[in-house]
Every structure is written in C-alpha cells, then in structure tokens.
BAVEXLUM-196158 format. One line per 2 residues: number of its first residue (from 1); their letters; for each residue x, y, z of N, C-alpha, C, CB. Coordinates in nm, 3 decimals, padded with zeros to 5 digits. Each point is the difference from the previous one (the first is absolute). Glycine has a CB too. Layout:
N
NUM) a) X/Y/Z/X/Y/Z/X/Y/Z/X/Y/Z ~ ...
END
This chain:
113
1) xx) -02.850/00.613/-00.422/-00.042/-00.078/00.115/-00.029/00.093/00.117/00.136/-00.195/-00.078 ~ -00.076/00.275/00.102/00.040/00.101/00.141/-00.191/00.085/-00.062/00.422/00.069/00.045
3) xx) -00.461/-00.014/-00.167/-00.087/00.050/-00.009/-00.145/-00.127/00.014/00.176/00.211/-00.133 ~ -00.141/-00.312/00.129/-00.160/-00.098/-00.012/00.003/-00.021/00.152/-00.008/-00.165/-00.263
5) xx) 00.140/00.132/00.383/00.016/00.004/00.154/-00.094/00.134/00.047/00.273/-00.116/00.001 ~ -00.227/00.194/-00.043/-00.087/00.127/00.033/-00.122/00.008/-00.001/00.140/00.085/-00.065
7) xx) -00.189/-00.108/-00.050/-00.146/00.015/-00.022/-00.082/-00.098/00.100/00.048/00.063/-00.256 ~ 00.007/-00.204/00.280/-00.062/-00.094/00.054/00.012/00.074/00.082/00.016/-00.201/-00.076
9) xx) 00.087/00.239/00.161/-00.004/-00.008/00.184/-00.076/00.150/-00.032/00.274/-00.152/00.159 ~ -00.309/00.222/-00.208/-00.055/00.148/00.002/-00.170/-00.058/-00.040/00.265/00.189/-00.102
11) xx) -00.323/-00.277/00.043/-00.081/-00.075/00.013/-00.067/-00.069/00.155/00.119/-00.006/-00.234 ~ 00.011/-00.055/00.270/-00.048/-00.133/00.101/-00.037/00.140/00.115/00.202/-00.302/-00.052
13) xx) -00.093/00.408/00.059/00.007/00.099/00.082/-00.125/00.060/00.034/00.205/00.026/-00.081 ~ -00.253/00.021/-00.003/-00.146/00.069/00.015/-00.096/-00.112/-00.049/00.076/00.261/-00.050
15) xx) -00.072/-00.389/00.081/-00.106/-00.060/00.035/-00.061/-00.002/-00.159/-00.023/00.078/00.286 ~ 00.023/-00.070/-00.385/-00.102/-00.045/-00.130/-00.031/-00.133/-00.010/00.088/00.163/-00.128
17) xx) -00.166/-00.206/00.054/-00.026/-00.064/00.014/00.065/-00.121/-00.118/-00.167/00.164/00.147 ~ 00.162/-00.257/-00.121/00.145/-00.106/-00.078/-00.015/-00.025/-00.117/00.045/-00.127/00.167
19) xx) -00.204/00.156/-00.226/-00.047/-00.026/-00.166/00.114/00.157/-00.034/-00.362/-00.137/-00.017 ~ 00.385/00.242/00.056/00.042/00.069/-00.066/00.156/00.028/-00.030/-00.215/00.049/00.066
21) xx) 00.296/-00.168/00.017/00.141/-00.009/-00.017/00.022/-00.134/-00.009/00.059/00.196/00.114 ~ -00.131/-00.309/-00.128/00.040/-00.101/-00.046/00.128/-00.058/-00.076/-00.203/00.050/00.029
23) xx) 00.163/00.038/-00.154/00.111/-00.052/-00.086/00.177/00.032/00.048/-00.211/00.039/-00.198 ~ 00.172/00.058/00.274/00.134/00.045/00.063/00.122/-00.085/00.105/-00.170/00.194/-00.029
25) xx) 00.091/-00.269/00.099/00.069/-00.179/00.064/00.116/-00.049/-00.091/-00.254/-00.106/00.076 ~ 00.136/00.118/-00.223/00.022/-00.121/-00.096/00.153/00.070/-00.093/-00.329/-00.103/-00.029
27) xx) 00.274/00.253/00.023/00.092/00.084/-00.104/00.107/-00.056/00.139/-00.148/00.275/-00.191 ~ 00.177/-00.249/00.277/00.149/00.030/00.095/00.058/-00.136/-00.026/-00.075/00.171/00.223
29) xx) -00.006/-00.297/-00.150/00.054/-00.120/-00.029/00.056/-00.035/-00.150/-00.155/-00.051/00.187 ~ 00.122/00.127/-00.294/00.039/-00.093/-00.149/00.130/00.118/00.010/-00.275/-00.120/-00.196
31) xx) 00.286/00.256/00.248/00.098/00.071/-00.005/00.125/-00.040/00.102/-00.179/00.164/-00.087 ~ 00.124/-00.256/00.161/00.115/-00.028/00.153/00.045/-00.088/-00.121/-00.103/00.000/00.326
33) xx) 00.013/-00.124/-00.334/00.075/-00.134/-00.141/00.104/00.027/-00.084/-00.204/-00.069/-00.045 ~ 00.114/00.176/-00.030/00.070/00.078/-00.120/00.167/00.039/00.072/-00.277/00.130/-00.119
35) xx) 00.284/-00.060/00.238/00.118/00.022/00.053/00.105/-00.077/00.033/-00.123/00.122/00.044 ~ 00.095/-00.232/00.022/00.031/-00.113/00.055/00.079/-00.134/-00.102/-00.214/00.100/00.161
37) xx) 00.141/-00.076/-00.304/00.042/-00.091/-00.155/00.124/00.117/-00.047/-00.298/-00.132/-00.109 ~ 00.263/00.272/00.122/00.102/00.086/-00.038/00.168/-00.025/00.053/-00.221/00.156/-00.005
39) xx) 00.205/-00.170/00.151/00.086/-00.003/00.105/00.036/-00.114/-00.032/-00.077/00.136/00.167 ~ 00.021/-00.221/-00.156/00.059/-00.187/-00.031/00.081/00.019/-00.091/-00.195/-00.153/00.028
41) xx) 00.138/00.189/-00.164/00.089/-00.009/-00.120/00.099/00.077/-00.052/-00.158/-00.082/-00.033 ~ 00.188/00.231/00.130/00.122/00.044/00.000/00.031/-00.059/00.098/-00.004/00.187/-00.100
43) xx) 00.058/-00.272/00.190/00.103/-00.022/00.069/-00.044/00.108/00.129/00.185/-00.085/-00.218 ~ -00.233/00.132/00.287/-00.048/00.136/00.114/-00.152/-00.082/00.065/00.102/00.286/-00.179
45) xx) -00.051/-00.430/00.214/-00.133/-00.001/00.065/00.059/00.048/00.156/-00.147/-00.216/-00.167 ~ 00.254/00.244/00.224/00.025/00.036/00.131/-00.046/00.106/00.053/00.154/-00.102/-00.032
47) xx) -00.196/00.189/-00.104/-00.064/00.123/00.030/-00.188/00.015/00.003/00.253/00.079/-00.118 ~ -00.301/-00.214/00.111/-00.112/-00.031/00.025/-00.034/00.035/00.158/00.024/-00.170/-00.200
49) xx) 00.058/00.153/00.285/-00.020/00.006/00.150/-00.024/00.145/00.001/00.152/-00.198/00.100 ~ -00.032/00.294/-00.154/-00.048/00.141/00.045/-00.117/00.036/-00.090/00.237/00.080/00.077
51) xx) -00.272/-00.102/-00.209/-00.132/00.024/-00.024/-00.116/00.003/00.091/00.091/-00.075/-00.167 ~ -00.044/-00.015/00.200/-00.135/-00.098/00.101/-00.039/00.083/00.123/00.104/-00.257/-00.044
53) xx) 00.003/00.290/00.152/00.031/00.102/00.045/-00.028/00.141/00.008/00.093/-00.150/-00.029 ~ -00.065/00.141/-00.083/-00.037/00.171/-00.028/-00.138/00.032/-00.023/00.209/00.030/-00.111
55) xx) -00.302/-00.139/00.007/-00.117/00.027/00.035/-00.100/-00.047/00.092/00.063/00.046/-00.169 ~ -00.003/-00.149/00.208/-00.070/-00.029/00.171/-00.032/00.138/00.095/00.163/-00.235/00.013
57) xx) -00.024/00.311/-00.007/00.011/00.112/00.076/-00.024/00.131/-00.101/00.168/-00.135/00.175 ~ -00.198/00.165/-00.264/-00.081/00.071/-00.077/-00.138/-00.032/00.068/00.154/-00.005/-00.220
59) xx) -00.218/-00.108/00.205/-00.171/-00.041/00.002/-00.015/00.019/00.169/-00.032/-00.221/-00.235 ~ 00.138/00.261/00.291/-00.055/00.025/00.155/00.022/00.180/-00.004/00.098/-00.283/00.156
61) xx) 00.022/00.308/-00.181/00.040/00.121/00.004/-00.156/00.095/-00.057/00.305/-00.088/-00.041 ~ -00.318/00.055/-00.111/-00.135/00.062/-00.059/-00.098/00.039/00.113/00.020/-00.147/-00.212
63) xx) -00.110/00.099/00.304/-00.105/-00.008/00.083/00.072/00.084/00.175/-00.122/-00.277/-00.175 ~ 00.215/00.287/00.180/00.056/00.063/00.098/-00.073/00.119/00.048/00.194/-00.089/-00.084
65) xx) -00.200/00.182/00.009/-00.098/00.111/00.007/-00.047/00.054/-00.174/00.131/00.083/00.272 ~ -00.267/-00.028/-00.221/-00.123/00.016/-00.141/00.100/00.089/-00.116/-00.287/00.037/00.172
67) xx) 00.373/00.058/-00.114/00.048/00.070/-00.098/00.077/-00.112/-00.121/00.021/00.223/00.194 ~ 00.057/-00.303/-00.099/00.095/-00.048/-00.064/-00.104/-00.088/-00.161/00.203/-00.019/00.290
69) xx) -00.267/-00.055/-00.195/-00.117/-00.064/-00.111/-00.001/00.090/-00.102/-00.162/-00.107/00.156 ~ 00.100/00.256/-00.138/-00.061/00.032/-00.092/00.085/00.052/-00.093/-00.176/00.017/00.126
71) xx) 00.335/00.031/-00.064/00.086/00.066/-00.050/00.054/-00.098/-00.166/00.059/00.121/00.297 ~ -00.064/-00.226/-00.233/00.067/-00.114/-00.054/-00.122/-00.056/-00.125/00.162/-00.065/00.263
73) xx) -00.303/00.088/-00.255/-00.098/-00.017/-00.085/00.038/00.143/-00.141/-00.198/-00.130/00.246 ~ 00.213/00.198/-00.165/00.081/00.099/-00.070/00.082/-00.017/-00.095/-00.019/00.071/00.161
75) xx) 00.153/-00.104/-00.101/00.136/00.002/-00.079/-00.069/-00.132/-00.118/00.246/00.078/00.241 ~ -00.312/-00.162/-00.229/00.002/-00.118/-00.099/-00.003/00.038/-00.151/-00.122/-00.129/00.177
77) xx) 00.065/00.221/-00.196/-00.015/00.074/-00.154/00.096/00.056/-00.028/-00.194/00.044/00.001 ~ 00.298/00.065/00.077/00.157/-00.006/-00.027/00.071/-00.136/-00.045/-00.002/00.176/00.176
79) xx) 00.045/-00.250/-00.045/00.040/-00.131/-00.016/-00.033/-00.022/-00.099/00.000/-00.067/00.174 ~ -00.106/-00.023/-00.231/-00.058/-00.074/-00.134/00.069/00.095/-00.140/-00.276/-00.087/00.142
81) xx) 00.264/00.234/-00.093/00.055/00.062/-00.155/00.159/-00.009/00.019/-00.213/00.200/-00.056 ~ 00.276/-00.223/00.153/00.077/00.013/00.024/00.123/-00.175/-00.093/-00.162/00.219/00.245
83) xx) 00.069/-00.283/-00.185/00.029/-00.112/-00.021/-00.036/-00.050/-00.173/-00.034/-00.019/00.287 ~ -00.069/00.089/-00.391/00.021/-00.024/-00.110/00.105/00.125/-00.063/-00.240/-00.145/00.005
85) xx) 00.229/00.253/00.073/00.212/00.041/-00.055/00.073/-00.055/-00.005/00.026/00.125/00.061 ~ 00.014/-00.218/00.077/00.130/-00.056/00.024/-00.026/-00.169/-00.133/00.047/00.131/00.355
87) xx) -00.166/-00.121/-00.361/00.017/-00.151/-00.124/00.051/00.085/-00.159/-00.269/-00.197/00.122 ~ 00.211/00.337/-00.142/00.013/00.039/-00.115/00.153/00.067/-00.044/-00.263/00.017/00.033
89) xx) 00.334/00.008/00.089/00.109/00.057/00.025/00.128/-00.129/-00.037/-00.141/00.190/00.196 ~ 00.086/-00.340/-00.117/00.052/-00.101/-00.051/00.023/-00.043/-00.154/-00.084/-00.031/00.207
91) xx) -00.066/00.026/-00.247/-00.037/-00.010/-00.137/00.117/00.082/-00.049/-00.270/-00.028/00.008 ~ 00.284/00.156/-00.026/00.041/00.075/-00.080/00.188/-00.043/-00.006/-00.243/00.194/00.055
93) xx) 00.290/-00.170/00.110/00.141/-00.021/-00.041/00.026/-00.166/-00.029/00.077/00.225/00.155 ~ -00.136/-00.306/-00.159/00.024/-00.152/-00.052/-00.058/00.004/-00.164/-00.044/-00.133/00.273
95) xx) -00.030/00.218/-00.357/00.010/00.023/-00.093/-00.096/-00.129/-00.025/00.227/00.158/-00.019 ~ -00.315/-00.273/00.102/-00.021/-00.116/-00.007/-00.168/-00.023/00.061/00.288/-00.044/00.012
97) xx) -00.357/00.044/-00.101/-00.170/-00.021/00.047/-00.038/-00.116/-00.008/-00.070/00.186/-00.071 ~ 00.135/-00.300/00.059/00.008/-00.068/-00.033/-00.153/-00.133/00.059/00.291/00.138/-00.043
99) xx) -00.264/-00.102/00.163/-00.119/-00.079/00.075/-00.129/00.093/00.066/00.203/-00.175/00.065 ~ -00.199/00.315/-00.135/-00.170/00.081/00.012/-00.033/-00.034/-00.124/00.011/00.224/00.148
101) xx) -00.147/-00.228/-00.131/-00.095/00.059/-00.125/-00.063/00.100/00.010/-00.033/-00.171/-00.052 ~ -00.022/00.224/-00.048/-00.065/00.106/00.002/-00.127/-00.034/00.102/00.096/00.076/-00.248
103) xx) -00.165/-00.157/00.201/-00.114/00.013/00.087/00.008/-00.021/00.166/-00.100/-00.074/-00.219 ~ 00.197/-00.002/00.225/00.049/00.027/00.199/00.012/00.145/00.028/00.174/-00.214/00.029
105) xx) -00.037/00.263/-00.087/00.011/00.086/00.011/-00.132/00.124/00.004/00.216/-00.133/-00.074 ~ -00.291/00.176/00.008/-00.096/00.054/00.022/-00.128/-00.055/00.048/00.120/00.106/-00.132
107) xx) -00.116/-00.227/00.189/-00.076/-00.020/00.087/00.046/00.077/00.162/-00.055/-00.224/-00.171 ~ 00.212/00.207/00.198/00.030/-00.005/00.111/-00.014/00.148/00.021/00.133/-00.217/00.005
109) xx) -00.091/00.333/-00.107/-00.001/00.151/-00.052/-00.170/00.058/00.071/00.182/-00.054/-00.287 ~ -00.304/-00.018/00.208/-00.089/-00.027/00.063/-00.064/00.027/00.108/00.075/-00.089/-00.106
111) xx) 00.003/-00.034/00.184/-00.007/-00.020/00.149/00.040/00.067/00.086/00.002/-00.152/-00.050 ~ 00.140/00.224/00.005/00.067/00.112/00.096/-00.077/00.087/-00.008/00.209/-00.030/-00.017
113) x) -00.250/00.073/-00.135/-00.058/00.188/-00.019/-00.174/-00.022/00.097/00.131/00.090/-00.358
END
C-alpha cells in the first residue's frame, strides 16, 4: 500500500496526466478494503485509526519538499522486495503455503522485479 500512495502522490506531484495513474486510486482503495476486512476479522479494528493516520500524514509529509518525493519514489523497489521477503520468510517458518499459488505468487515476483 505505502508503495501504490507513493506513486500516486509522486504522479499527482508532478502534474501527469490522470490516463497515466488511473488505476492507482483504484489499486489503494481495494488495498485500504483489503486492510480494513483484515483488521475486522482479527479482532484490531482499533488500530484502523492509526493506520489511517499514519497515511494521511505520510500523503502530506511525501510533497513537503521535492527531495523527499523523489527519495521516497526511490525506496519503493527496496520496500516492494522487501516486503515479498518478509511473506517468504513467513512462508518458510510456518512450513504452510497453504493460501499462495504459484501463479500469484509469480505474478506478484513479476511486479516487484
């Protein structure tokens, strides 16, 4: 989520034009949902507020000054690899794949590289 926030406001930032980040609205909103059904159904929707929070003040913080934008357009390709470690690292000590498939999985592999 923190990498599709980025791209938009590094988008809206320098002005492109909206055919070329479109889908990106749509990706954040089904990822806020996606978060929000997560939180419900463990029992942690109280922690919905600081989510909320945090990237409210992320999406202002970003635009503060150009470095930060660009710094942060940056880190997203860390982050993203970062973030299919920490799923594969899971995978491994739960011993349990139970809900990937192959083809997600290297779709999402994909998308990071």
């Amino acid at each position: 989520l923190f990498s599709f926030l980025v791209f938009l406001r590094y988008q809206i930032y320098y002005g492109y034009p909206l055919q070329t980040y479109l889908e990106y609205p749509i990706i954040v909103a089904q990822d806020v949902i996606l978060l929000l059904f997560i939180l419900r159904f463990s029992g942690n929707m109280k922690q919905a507020l600081f989510y909320a929070v945090t990237f409210g003040g992320g999406w202002y913080v970003l635009t503060l000054r150009k470095w930060i934008i660009d710094l942060a357009m940056n880190l997203c390709t860390l982050i993203s690899a970062a973030s299919k470690l920490a799923q594969l690292r899971c995978l491994w000590q739960t011993k349990d794949s139970g809900q990937v498939s192959a083809l997600t999985w290297s779709m999402s592999a994909y998308t990071c590289a």
